[in-house]
C-alpha positions in Angstrom: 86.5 132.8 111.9 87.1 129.5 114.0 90.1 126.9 114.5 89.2 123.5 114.4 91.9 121.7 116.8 92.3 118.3 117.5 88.6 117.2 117.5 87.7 120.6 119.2 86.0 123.9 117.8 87.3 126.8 119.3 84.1 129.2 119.0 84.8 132.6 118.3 81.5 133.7 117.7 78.4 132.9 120.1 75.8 131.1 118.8 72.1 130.7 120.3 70.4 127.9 120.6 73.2 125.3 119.7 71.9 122.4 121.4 72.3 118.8 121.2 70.3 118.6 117.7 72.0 120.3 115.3 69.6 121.9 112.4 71.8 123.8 109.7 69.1 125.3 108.9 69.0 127.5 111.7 72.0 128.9 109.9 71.4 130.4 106.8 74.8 132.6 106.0 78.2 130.2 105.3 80.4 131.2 107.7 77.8 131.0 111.0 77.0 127.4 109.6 80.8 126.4 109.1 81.5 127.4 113.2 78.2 125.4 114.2 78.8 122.5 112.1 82.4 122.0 112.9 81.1 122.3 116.2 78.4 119.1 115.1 81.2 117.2 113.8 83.6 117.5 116.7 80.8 116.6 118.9 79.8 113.6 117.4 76.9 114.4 115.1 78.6 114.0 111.8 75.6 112.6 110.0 74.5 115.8 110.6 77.2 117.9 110.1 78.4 116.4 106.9 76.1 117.5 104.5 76.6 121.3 106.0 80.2 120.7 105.5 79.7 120.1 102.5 77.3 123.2 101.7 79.6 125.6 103.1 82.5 124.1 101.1 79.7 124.9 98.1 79.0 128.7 99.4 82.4 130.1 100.7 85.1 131.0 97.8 87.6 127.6 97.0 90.9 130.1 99.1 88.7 131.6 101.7 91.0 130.6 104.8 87.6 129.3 106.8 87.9 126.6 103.8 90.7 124.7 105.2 89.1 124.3 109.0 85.8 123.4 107.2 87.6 120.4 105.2 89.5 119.6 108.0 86.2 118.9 110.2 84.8 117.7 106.8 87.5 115.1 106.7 87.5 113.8 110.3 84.0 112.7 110.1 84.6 110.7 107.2 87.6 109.0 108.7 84.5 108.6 111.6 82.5 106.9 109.2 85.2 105.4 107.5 84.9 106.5 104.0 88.7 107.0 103.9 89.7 107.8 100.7 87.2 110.7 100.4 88.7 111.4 103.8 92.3 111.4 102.5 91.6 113.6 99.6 90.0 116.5 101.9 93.2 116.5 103.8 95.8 116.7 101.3 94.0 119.4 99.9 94.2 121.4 102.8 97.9 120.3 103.1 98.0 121.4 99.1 95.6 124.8 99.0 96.8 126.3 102.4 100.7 125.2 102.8 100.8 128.1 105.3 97.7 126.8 107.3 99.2 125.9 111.1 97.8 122.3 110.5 99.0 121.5 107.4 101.1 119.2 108.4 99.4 117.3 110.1 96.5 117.4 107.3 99.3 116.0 105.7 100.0 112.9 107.7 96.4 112.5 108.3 96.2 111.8 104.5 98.6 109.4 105.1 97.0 107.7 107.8 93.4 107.7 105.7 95.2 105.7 103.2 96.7 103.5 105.5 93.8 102.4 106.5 92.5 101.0 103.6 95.5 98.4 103.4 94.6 96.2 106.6 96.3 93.0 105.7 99.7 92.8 104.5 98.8 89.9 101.6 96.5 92.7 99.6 96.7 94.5 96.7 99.6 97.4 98.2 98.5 100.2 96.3 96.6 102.1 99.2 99.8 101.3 101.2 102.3 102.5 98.8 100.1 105.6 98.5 100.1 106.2 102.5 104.2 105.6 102.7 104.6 108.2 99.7 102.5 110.8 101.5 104.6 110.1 105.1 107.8 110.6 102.9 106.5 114.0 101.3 105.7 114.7 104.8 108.8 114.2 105.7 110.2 116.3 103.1 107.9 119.4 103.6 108.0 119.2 107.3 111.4 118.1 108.1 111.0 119.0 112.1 109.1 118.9 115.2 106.2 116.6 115.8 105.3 116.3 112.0 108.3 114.7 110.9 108.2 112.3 113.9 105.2 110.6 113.6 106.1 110.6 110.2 109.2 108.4 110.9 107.1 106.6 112.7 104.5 105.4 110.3 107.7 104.9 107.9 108.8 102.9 109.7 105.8 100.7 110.4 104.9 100.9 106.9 108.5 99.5 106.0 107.4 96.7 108.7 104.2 95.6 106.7 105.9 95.5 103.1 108.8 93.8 104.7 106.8 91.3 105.7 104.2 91.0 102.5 107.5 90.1 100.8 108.8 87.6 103.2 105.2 85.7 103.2 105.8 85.1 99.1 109.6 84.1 99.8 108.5 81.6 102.4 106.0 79.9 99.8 108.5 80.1 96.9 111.1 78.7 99.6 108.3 75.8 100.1 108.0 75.1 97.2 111.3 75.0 96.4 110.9 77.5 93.5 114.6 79.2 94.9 115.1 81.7 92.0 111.7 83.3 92.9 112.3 83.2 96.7 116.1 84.2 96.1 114.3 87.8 94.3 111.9 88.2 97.2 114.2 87.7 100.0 116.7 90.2 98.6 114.1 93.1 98.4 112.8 92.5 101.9 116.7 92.7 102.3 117.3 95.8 100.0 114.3 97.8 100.3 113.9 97.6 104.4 117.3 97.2 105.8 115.4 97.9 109.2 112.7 95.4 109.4 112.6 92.7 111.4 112.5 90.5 108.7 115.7 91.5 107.4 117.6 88.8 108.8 115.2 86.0 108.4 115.7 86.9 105.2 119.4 87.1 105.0 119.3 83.4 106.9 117.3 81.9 104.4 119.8 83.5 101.3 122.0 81.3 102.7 120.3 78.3 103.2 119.3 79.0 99.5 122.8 79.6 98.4 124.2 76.6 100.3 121.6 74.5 98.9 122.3 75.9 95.5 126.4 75.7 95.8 127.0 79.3 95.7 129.8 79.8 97.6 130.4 83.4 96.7 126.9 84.3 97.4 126.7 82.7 100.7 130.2 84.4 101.5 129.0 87.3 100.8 125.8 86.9 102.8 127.5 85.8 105.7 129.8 88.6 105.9 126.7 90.9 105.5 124.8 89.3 108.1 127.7 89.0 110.6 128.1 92.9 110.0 125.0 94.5 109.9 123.3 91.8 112.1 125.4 90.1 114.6 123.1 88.9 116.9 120.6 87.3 114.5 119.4 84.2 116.3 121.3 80.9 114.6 124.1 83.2 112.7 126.4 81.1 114.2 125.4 77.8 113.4 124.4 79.0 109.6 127.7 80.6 109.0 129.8 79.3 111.2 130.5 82.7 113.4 130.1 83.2 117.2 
C-alpha cells in the first residue's frame, strides 16, 4: 500500500485534502489512515499521527504487510519524542514479524540504536547498553553484508569504547585507593573483553605498575611481552618495560 523510507512516505494512493493539519478522522478505513498518517509522522506531526498509528496497528490483521511500514513510522516518532524503549520494541518487531521486509535490517539496528540511547553515561547501570550491543551483534549475524552489517560494526565498536572505559573508571579508583586485587580484575577485562579500545593499553600499563608494585615478576613478564606485541607504540612502553 505505501513504503515508508528514511523519514519519507512514498504515497501510492492520492489523498484529498491532506493539508498541514492532520485529522485522522477524515479517514475512516485502516489502510487510507496508515498512508496519511505515516505521511503526519514523516512530516513532523507525530502528536498527531501517533495515536492513528496506533489505531491502525489496532484495525489491520497483526501479518498484514502494511503492519510493518505502520510500526516503522510508529517507531520513529517515538524515537522523536524520545520514548525509546517503546520505540525499540516496535522495531524489533518488524525486524522479528517480517524478516523478509526490505528494512528489516535496519529496523533491526534501529532497535539497537533506541536502546542505546537510554545509556548516556558510561558510570550507569549497563543494562540498556548491554541490550543495544546484543542487538548490533544479532544484526550482525542476520545481516552479515552490505550497509547493515557496517554500521553495525560500527556501533560495536563504539559500544566496546563505552564499556571499555566504564571498566577503566572503577580500576582507576581501585588503583587510588590502592585496593590492587580489585583494580588488577577490572583492568584485565577492559584488557580481555575489548582488545580494541583505547583503553586497552592504559590498562595493560597499569598491570604492570600493579604487578611491579606487587613483586610479580611473571605477571609483569607476561604483560610486557603482551603489550610490546599487540601494542608497540603505547606511549611510555619503553620506560615501563624497558623496550624501545
Amino acid at each position: 500500500m505505501f513504503s515508508y523510507k528514511n523519514g519519507a512516505v512514498s504515497l501510492l494512493v492520492v489523498l484529498a485534502g491532506c493539508g498541514p493539519k492532520f485529522h485522522a478522522e477524515n479517514y475512516p478505513e485502516p489502510r487510507e489512515l496508515a498512508v496519511a498518517a505515516a505521511e503526519a509522522a514523516a512530516s513532523g506531526m507525530c502528536s498527531s499521527a501517533e495515536p492513528a498509528l496506533r489505531r491502525v496497528l489496532f484495525e489491520l490483521p497483526p501479518r498484514d504487510p502494511d503492519v510493518a511500514d505502520v510500526r516503522l513510522a510508529l517507531a520513529e516518532c517515538q524515537v522523536e519524542q524520545k520514548a525509546y524503549l517503546e520505540a525499540s520494541r516496535q522495531f524489533r518487531r518488524v525486524s522479528d514479524d517480517f524478516p523478509a521486509h526490505p528494512r528489516a535490517g535496519e529496523a533491526l539496528l534501529r532497535s539497537g540504536d533506541a536502546l542505546a540511547s537510554l545509556w548516556r553515561r558510561p558510570e550507569l547501570d549497563p543494562t540498556y547498553g548491554e541490550n543495544a550491543m546484543s542487538t548490533y551483534l544479532e544484526a550482525l549475524s542476520r545481516f552479515p553484508g552490505g550497509a547493515v552489517a557496517d554500521s553495525a560494526r560500527a556501533q560495536v565498536a563504539r559500544l566496546s569504547e563505552e564499556f571499555a572505559h566504564k571498566d577503566f573508571k572503577n580500576a582507576e579508583y581501585y588503583y587510588r585507593i590502592k585496593a590492587f586485587d580489585s583494580a588488577i580484575i577490572y583492568y584485565r577485562h577492559v584488557v580481555q573483553n575489548y582488545p580494541q579500545s583505547t583503553l586497552a593499553p592504559a590498562s595493560m600499563l597499569r598491570l604492570v605498575a600493579i604487578f611491579d608494585r606487587l613483586g610479580y615478576s611473571d605477571e609483569r613478564r607476561d604483560s610486557c611481552t603482551y603489550l610490546t606485541r599487540f601494542h608497540p607504540d603505547t606511549n611510555g612502553l619503553a620506560d615501563v618495560c624497558g623496550t624501545g
